[in-house]
N, CA, C and O of each residue as an XYZ file, in Angstrom:
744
protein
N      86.300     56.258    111.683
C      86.822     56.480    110.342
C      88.345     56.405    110.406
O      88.922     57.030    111.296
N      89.082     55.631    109.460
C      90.485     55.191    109.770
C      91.347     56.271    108.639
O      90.924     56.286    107.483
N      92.058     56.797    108.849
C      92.787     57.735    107.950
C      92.486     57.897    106.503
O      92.006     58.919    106.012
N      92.862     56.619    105.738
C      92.722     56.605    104.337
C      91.156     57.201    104.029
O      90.882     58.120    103.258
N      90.456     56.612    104.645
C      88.853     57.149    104.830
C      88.552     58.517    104.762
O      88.045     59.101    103.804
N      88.952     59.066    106.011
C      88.889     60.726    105.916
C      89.788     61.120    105.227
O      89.484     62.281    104.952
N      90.888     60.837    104.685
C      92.067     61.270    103.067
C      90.710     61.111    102.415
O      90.024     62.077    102.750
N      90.201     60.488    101.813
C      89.312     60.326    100.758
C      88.315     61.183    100.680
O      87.953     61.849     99.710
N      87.654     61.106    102.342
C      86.237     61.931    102.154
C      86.577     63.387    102.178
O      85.592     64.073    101.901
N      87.777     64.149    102.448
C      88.428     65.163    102.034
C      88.775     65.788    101.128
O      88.451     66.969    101.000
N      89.537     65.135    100.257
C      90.008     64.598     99.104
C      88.638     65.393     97.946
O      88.807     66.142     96.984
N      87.768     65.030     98.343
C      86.897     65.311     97.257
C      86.218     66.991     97.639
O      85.115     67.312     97.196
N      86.899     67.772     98.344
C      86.326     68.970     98.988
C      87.178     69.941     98.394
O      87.085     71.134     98.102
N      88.265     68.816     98.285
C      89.415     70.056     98.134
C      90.429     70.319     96.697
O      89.984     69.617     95.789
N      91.322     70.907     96.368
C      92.457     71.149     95.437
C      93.223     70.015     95.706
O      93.247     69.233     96.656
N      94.158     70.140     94.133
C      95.012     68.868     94.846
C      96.600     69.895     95.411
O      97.698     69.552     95.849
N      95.955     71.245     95.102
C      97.123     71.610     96.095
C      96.916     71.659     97.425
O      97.777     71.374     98.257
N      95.896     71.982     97.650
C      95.161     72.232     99.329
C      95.254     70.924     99.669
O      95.185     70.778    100.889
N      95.413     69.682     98.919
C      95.239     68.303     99.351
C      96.808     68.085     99.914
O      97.118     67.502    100.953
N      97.575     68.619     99.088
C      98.864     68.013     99.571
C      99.428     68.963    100.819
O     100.344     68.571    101.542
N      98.805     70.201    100.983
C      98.837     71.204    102.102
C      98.282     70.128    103.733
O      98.968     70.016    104.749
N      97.013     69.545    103.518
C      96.561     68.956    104.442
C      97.125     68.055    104.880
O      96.849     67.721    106.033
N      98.225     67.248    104.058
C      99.128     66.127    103.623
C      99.756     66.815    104.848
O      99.516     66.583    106.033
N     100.546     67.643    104.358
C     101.723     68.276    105.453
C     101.447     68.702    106.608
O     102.296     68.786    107.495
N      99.974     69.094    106.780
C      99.215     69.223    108.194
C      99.278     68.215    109.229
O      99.532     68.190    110.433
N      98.957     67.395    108.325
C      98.785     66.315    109.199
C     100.341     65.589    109.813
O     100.719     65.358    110.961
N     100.796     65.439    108.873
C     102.137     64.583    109.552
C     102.880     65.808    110.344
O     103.704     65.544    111.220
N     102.655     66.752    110.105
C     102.974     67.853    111.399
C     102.508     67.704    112.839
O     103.100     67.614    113.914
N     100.963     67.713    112.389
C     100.135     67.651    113.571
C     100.446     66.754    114.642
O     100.620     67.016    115.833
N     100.500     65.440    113.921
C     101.283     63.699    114.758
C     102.676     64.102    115.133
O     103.044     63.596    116.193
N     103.249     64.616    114.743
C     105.115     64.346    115.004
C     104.561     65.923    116.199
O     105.025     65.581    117.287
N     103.916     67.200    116.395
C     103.499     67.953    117.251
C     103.068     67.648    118.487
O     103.413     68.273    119.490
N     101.869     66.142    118.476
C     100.873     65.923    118.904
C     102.235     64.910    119.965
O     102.258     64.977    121.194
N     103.032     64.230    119.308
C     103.612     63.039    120.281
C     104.717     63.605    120.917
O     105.334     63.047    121.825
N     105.079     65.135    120.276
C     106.663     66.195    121.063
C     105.646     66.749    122.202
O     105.907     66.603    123.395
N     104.653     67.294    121.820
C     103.751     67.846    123.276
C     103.383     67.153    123.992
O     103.535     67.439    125.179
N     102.635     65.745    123.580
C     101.969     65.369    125.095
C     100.161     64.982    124.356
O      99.400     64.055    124.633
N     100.018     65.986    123.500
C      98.621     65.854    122.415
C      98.549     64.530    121.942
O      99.556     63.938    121.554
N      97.088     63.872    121.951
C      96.325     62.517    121.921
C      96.671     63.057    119.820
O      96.099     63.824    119.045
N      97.937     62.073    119.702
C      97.898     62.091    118.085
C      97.156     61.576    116.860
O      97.286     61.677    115.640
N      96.147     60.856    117.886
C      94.971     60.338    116.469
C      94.124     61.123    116.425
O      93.660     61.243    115.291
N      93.437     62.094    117.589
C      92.703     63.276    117.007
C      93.606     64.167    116.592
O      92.773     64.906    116.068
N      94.669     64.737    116.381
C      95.446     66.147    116.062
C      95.338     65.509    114.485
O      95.203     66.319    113.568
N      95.408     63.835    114.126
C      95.201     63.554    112.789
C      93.997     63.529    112.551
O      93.930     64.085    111.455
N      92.963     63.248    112.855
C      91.893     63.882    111.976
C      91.423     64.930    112.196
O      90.470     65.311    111.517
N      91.927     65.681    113.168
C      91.556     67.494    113.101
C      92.545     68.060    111.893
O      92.201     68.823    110.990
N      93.722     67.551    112.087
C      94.451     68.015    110.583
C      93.753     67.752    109.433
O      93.514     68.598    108.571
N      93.338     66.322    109.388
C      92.639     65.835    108.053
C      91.532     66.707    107.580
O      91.288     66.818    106.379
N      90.866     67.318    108.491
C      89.278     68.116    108.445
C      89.387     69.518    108.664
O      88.375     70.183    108.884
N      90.667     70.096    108.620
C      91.027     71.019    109.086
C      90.505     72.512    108.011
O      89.977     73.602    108.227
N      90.998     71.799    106.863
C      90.225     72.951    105.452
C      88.798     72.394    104.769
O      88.254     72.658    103.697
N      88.391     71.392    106.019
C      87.123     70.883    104.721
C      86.385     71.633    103.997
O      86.047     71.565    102.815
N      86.099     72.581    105.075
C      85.323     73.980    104.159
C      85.765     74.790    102.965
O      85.032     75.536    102.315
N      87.135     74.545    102.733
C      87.869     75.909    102.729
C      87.355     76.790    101.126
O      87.473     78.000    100.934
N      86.981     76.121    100.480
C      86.495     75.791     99.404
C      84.823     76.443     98.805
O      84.485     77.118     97.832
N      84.068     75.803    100.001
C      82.874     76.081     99.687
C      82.393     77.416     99.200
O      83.124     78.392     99.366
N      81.093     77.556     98.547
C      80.960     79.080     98.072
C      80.474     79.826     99.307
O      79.941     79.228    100.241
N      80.674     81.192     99.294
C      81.011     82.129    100.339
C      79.852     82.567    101.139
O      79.889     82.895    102.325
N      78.191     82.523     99.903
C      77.124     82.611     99.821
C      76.580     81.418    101.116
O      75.884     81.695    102.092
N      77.090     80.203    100.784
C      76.610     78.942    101.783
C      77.290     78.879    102.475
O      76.931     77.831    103.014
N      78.588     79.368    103.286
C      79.049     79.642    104.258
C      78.434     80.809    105.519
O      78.354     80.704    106.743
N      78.012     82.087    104.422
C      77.265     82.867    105.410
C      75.816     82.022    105.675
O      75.401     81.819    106.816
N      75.418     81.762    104.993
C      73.907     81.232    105.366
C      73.868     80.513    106.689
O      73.230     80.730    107.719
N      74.992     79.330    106.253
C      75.767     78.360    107.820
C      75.676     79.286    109.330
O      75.108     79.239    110.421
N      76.727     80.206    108.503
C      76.729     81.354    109.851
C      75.845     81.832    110.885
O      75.904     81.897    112.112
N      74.556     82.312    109.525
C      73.460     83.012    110.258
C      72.737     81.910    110.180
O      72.171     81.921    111.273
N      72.436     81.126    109.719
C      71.137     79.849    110.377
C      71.744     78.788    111.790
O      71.121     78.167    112.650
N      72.802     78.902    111.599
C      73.489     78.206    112.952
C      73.809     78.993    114.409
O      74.089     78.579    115.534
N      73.637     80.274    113.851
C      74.410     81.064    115.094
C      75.200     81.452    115.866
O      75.233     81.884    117.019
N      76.296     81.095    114.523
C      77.832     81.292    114.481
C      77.597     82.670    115.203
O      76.575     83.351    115.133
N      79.181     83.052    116.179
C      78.936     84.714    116.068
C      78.901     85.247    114.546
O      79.449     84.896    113.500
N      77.978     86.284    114.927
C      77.992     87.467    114.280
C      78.698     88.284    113.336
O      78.434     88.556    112.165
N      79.850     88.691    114.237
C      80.908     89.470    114.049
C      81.900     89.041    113.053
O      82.768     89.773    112.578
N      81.666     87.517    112.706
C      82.604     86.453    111.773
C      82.219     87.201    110.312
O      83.152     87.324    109.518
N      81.053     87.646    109.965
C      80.828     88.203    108.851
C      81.444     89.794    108.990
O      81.173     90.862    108.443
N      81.726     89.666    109.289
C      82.190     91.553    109.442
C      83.845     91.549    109.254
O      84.596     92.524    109.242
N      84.082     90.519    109.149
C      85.470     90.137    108.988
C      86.062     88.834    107.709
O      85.251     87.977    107.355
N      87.586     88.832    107.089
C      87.850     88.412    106.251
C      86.875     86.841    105.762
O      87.013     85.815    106.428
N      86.391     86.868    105.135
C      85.783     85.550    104.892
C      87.106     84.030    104.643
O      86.908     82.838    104.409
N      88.236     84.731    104.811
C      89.032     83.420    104.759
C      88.857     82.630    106.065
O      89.045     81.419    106.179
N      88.342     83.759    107.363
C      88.092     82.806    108.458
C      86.952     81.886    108.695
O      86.793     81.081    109.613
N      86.055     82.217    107.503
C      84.815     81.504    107.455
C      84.694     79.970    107.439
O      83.682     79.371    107.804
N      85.769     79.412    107.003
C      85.928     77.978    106.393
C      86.331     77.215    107.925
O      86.232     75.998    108.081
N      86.768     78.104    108.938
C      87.075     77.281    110.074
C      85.572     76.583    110.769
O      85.249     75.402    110.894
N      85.014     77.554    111.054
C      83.805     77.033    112.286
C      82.524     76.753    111.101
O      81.426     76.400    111.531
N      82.699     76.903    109.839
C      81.843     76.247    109.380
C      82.346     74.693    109.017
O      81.644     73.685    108.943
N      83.829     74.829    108.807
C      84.218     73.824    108.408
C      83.826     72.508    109.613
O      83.384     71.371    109.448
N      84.150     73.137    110.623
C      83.621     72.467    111.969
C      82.290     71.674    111.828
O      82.155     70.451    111.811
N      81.330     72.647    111.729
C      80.013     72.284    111.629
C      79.500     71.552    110.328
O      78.359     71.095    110.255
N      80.436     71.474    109.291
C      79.938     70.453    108.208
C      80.948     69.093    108.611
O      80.709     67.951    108.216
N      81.746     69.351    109.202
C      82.534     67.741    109.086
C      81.534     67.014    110.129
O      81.159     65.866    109.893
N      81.024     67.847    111.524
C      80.241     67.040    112.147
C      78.867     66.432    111.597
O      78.375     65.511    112.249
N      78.228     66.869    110.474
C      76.824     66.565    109.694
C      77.603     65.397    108.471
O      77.472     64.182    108.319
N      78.336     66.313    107.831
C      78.615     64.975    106.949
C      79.522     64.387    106.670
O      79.700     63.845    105.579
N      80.506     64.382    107.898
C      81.641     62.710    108.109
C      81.263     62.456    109.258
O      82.103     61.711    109.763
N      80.616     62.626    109.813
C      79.989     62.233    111.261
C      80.837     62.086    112.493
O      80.877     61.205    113.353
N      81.422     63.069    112.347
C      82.900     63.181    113.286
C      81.937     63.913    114.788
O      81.269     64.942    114.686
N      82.037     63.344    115.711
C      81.346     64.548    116.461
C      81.955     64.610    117.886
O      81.208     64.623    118.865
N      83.313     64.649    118.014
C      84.422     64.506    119.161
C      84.421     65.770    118.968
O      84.425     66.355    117.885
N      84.417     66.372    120.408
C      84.773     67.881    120.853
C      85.332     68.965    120.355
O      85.143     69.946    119.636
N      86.495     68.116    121.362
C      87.959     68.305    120.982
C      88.492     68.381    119.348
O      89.036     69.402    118.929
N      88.285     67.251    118.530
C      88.640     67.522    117.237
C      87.689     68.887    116.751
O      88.366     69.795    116.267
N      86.804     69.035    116.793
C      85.687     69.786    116.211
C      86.150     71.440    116.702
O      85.657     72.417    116.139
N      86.946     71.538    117.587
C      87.475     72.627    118.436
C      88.389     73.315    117.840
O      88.385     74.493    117.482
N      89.697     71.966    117.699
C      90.503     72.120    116.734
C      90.854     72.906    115.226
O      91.838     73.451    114.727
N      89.679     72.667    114.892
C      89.149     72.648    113.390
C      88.238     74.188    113.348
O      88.096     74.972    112.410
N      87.760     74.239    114.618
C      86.819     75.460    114.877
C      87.608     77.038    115.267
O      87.017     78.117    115.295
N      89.023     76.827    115.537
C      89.434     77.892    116.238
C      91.039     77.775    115.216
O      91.908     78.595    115.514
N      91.309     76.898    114.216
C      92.812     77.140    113.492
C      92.804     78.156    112.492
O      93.703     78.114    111.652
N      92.259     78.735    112.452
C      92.254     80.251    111.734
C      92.207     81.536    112.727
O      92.491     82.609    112.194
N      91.905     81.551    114.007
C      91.497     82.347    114.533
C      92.247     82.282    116.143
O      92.554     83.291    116.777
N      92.472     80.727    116.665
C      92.581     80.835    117.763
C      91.956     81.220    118.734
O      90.963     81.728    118.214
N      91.819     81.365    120.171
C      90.889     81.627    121.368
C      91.450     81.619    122.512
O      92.299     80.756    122.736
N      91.149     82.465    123.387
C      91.943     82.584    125.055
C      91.109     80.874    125.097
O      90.097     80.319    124.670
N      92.624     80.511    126.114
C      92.259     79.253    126.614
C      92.241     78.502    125.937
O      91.336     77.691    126.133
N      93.145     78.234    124.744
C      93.060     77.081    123.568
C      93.549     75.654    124.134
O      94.456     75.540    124.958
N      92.825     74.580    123.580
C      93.794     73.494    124.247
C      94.830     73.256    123.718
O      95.327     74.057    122.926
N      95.488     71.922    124.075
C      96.475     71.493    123.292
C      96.270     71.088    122.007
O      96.770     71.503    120.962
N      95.321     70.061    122.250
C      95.050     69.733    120.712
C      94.945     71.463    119.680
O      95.656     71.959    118.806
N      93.914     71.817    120.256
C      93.911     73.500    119.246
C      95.228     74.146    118.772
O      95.511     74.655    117.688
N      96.099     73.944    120.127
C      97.520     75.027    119.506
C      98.227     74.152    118.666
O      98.813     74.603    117.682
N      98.251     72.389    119.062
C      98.760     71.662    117.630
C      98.443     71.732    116.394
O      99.139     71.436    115.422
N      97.478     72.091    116.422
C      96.445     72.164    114.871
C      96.671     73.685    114.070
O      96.694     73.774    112.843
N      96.797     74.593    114.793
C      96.714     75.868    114.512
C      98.452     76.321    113.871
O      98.835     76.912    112.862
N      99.153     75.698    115.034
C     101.125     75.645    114.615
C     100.999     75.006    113.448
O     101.223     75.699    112.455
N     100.650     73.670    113.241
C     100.946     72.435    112.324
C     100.430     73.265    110.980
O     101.059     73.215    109.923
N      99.403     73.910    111.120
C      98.410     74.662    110.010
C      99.805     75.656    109.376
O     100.167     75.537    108.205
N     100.332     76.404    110.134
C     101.341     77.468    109.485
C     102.091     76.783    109.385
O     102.315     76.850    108.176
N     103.308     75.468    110.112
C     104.551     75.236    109.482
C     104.472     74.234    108.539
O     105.401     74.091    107.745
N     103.476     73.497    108.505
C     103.677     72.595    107.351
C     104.765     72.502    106.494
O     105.025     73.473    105.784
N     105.355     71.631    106.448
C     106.796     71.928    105.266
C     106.463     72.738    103.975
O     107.302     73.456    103.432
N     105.071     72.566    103.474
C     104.819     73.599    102.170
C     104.924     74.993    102.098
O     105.152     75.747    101.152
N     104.715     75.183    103.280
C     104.539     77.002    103.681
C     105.851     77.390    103.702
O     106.780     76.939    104.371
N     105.819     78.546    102.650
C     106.682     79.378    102.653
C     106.911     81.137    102.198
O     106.693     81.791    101.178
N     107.532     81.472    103.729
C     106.679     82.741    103.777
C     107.612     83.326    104.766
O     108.296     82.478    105.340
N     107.884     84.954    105.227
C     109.027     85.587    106.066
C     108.455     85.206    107.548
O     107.346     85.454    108.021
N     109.697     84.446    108.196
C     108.791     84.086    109.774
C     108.554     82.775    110.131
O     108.402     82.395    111.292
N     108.523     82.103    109.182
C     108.125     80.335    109.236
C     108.809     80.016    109.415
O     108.312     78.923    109.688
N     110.359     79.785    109.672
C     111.409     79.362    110.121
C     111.631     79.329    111.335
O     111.900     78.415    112.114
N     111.477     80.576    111.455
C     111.692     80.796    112.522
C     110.100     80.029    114.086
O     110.157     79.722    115.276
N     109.306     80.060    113.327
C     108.075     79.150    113.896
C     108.271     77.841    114.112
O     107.867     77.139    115.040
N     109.105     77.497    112.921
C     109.552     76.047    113.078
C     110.294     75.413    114.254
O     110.084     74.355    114.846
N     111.375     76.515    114.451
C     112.803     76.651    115.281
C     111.868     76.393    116.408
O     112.096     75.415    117.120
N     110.873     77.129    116.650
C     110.280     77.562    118.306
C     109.204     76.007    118.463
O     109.038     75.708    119.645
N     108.611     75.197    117.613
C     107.778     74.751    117.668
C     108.786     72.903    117.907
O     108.328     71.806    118.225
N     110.094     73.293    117.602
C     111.017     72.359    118.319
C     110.612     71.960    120.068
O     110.336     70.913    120.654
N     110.747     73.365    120.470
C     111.086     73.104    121.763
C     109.922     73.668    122.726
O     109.933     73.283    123.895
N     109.007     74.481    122.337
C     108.312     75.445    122.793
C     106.840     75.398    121.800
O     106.958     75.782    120.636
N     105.968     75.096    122.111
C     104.466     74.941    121.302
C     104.255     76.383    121.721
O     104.439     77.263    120.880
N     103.880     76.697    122.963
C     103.563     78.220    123.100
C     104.492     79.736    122.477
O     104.041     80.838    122.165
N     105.325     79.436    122.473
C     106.054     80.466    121.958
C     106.005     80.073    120.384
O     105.728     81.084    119.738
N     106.147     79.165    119.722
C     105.474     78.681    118.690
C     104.424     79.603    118.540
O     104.620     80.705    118.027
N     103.590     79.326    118.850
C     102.135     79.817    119.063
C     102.094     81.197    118.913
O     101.541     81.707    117.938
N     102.771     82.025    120.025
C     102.271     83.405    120.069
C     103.346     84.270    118.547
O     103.115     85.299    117.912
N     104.695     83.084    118.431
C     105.133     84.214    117.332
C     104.493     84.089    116.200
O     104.294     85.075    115.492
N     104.033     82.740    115.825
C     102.979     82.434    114.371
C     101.319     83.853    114.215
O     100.667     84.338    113.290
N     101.340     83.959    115.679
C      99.878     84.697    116.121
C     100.906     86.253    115.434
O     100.501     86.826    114.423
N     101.791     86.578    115.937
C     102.523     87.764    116.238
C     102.245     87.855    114.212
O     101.513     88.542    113.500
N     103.066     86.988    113.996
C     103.509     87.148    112.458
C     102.266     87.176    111.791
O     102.517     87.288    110.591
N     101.154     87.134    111.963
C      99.976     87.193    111.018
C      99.377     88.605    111.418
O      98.782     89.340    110.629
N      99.602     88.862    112.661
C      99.101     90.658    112.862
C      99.676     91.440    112.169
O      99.315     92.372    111.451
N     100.840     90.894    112.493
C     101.838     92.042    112.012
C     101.423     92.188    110.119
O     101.207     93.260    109.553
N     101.406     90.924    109.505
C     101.025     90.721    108.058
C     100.107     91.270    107.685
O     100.039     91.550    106.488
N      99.060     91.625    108.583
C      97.715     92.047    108.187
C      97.688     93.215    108.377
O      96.729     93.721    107.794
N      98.455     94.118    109.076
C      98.573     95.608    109.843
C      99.239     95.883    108.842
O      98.804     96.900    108.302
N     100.225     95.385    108.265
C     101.365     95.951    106.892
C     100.155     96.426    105.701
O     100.283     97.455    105.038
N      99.178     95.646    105.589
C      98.516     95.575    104.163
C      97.110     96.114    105.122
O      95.970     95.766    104.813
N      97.414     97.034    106.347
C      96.165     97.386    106.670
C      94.777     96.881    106.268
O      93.911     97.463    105.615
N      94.771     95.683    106.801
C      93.848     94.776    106.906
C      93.174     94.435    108.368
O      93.999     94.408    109.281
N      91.876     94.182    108.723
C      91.463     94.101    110.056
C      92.379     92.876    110.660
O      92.910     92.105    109.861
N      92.558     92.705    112.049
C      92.595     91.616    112.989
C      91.790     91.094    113.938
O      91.607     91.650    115.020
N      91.134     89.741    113.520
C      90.228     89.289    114.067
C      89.979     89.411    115.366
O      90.705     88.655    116.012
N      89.257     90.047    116.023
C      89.177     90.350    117.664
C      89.505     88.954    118.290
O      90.304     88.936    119.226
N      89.017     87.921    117.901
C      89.670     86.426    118.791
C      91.019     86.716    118.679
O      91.616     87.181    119.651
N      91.494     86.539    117.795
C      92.906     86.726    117.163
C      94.127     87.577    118.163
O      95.276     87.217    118.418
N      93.326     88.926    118.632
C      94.257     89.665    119.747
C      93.617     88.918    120.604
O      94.363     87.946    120.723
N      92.751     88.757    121.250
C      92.581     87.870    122.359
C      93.388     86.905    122.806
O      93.871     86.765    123.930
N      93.500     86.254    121.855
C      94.143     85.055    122.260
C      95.455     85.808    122.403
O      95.865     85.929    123.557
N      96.166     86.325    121.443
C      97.684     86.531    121.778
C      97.924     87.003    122.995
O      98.703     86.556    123.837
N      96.888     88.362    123.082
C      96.774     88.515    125.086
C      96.867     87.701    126.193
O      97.386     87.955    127.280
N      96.159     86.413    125.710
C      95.593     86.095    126.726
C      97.210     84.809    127.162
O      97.506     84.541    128.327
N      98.061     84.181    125.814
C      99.236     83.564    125.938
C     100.455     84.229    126.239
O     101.361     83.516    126.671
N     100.711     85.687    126.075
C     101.391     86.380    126.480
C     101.675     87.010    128.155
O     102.731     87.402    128.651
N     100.040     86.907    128.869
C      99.717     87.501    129.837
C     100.206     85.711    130.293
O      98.979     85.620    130.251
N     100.578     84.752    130.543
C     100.554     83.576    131.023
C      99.758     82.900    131.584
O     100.166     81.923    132.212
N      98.284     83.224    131.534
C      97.258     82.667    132.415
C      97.184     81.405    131.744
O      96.407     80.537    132.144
C-alpha cells in the first residue's frame, strides 16, 4: 500500500482534525526515522495507522479486547489507551498491513513498553511533538528529540505522569515500566 492509499484508507476513520494530526505524525515520524537510523517507510505507515482506532465506539473496542485477549488490565484503565492495540489489530484485518514491527509501533504509542524498538520510540516521540501539539513540555521534547530520541522519550514519558498525577488520574502500569526500564539504561 503506497502512502496516498493508506492517507485515504485512514482518512475515512478519522476527523479532519485527527487527520491533519496524523499529517504531522507522519512527516515527524520520516524526518525521526532518517535522524535515528529507523527504516522510514515503516515509521510512515505506523504513523499513518497510528490513530486508526481512535475513534471507534468504546463498546467495540472492549469486545476487541476481551474476544482477542488483549491484556486484561487495559480495561481497568483510561479507555483513551484502548485505540492503540486495538488499533493494531484492526489495521492488520482491514488494511492488511501485517509487518511486526509496524503493528508494534501502533500497538505500544500510547503506552510504551520495556524494551521498545526504534521504530516504537519514533512513533510514540513523533505522536507527542507533531508540530500541532501544543501543550507545557513539548518544546522542550522537541529540543531533546534533536539530538537524543531516548531522552526525548523518557521526558515526553516523564511529562504525561506527571499530567496525570496533577489531575490524579491512574498511570498505566506499562507506562512506569517502561520509564524504569529507559532510565535504569538496560
Amino acid at each position: 500500500m503506497n502512502r496516498e492509499e493508506a492517507l485515504a484508507c485512514v482518512k475515512q476513520q478519522l476527523t479532519e482534525h485527527r487527520y491533519i494530526h496524523t499529517i504531522g505524525v507522519m512527516n515527524t515520524a520520516i524526518e525521526l526515522a532518517e535522524r535515528f537510523g529507523a527504516d522510514s517507510k515503516k515509521a510512515e505507515t505506523a504513523a499513518i495507522f497510528h490513530d486508526y482506532a481512535k475513534f471507534r465506539p468504546k463498546e467495540e473496542m472492549k469486545q476487541i479486547i476481551a474476544r482477542e485477549k488483549m491484556p486484561a488490565h487495559l480495561l481497568d484503565h483510561n479507555p483513551e489507551l484502548w485505540h492503540a492495540p486495538v488499533g493494531a489489530y484492526l489495521v492488520q484485518r482491514e488494511a492488511g498491513i501485517h509487518d511486526e514491527d509496524i503493528l508494534d509501533a501502533i500497538r505500544y504509542h500510547t503506552s510504551g513498553r520495556p524494551g521498545m524498538t526504534l521504530l516504537e520510540k519514533v512513533i510514540y516521540v513523533a505522536d507527542y511533538i507533531e508540530p500541532g501539539r501544543k501543550f507545557p513540555g513539548v518544546d522542550e521534547v522537541r529540543e531533546l528529540a534533536e539530538t537524543d530520541l531516548n531522552q526525548a522519550l523518557i521526558q515526553s514519558i516523564k511529562n504525561t505522569m506527571i499530567f496525570l498525577m496533577k489531575k490524579n488520574q491512574q498511570v498505566f502500569p506499562d507506562t512506569c515500566l517502561t520509564y524504569n526500564w529507559l532510565v535504569s539504561g538496560k
